[in-house]
N, C-alpha and C positions, 0 to 999 in steps of 0.2 A: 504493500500500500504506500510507504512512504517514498518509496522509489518511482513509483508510477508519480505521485506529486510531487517531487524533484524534477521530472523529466520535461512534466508538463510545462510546457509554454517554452519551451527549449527552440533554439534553431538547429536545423539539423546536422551543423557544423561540430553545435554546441555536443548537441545526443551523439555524436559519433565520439567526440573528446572523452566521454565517460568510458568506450569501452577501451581506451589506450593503458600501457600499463602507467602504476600509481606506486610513488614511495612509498612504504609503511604498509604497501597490501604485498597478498602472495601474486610470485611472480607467473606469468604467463605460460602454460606449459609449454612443450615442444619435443617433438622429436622426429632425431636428425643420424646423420649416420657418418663415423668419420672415415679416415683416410687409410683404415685398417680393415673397414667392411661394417665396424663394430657397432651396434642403437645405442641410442643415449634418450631421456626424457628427464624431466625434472624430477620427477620422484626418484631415478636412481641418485642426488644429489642429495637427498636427504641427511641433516647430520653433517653436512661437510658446506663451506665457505666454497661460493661456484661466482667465477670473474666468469664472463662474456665480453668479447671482442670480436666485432664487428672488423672484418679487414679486405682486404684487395691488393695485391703486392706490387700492381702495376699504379698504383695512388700514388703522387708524392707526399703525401700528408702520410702516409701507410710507411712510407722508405724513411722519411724523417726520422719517424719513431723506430724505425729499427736498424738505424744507425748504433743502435747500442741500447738507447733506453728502455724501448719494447721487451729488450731479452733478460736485460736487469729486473725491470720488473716483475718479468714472468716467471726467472730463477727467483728472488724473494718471495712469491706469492701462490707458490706450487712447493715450499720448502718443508711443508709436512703433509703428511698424508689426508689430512680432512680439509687441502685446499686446492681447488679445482681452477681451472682454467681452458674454456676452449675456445680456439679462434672460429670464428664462423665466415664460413664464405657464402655469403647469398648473390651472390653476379650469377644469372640465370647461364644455360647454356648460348655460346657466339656473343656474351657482354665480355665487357672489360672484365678482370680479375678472373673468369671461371678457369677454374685449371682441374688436370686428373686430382683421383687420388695421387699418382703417382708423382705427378709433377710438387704436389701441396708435401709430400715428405721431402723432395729435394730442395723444396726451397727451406724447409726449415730446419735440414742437414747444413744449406750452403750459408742461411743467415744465423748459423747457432741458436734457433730460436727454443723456446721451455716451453711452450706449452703442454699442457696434460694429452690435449688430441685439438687437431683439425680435425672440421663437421662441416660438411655439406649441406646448404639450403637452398637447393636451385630452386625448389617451387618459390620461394620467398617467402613462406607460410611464418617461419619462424622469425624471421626479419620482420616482416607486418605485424605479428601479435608486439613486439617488442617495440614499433615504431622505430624501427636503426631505421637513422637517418645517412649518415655518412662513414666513410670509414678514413680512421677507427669511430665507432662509437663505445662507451665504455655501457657495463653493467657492473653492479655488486651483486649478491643475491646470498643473505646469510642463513644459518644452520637450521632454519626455521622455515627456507624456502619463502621468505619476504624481502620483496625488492628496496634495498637499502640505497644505492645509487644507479643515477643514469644520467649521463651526457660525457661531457668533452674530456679527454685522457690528460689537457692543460689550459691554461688561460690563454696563453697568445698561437691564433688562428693562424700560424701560416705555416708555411711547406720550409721553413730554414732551421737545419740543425740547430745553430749556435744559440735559438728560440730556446729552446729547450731549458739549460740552467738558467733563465731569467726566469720561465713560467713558475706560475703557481701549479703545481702537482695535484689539482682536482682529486684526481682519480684514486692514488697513492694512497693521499689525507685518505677518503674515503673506505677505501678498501684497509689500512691500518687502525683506523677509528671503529668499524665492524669486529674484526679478528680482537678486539679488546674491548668491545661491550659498550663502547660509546657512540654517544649519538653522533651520525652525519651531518656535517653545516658548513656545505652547501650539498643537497641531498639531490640536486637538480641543476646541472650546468649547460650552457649550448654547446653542444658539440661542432665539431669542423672539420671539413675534409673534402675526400670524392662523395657524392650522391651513391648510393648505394646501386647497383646494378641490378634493380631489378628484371 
């Protein structure tokens, strides 16, 4: 009942805006299959601290960050076992970014990269429930399966390394602030990058 008069007198921009995901609520399921054959969904996350990464390799906003800092972070934040991490590739098949399985292990052979697994979203199913916007886009998602953060991996939008130590670490804060039980602030940033390929 009280949802039906929330909704009422909505425009329909508005009523769509409800069904995107929301800080503080549980996160959006999904399931996706990575670069090893292997299903993943949110419930098997359960209990464990799950990063989402949004990426594209041929992005320069994607290349920026894994000049080095993408890998730092994904070695700190994969450094025990109940902390997860997957990069997701949603570039449809013939977009920018779609790559094999095979290709997505070389590249994160040849970029030293940590992630837990690369996961495939060609339908884009799982990119839309999330609203990734760009890549990267960040997620948190703590032990409770409640969306802790979403948006931009830093403060300053652009595609130059050297950006990098000047920015505010968004994402870091955020995901460091989770794995110790405090609250996130800022729980919501805008993200920047390529447009995601759908």
């Amino acid at each position: 009942m009280s949802k039906a008069i929330l909704v009422a007198g909505l425009s329909l921009s508005s009523t769509l805006t409800l069904a995107m995901p929301q800080v503080g609520q549980p996160a959006p399921d999904f399931t996706v299959v990575d670069s090893q054959g292997k299903q993943h969904q949110l419930k098997d996350f359960a209990g464990k601290t799950l990063v989402l990464e949004w990426t594209n390799d041929q992005c320069p906003f994607v290349v920026k960050h894994y000049s080095g800092n993408m890998q730092a972070l994904q070695a700190e934040f994969t450094a025990k076992p109940d902390q997860v991490w997957l990069s997701v590739i949603s570039s449809a098949p013939g977009k920018q970014g779609h790559v094999s399985a095979e290709k997505a292990d070389e590249l994160t052979k040849t970029r030293n990269a940590k992630p837990t697994a690369v996961v495939f979203d060609e339908t884009g199913a799982a990119g839309k429930a999330y609203d990734a916007k760009t890549t990267p886009h960040m997620y948190v998602i703590d032990k409770n399966g409640i969306l802790q953060y979403m948006g931009g991996i830093d403060s300053i939008p652009t595609a130059k390394v050297a950006d990098i130590a000047k920015a505010t670490p968004h994402f870091a804060n955020a995901m460091r602030a989770v794995l110790v039980g405090q609250v996130v602030n800022p729980a919501v940033t805008k993200p920047y990058g390529c447009s995601v390929k759908y």
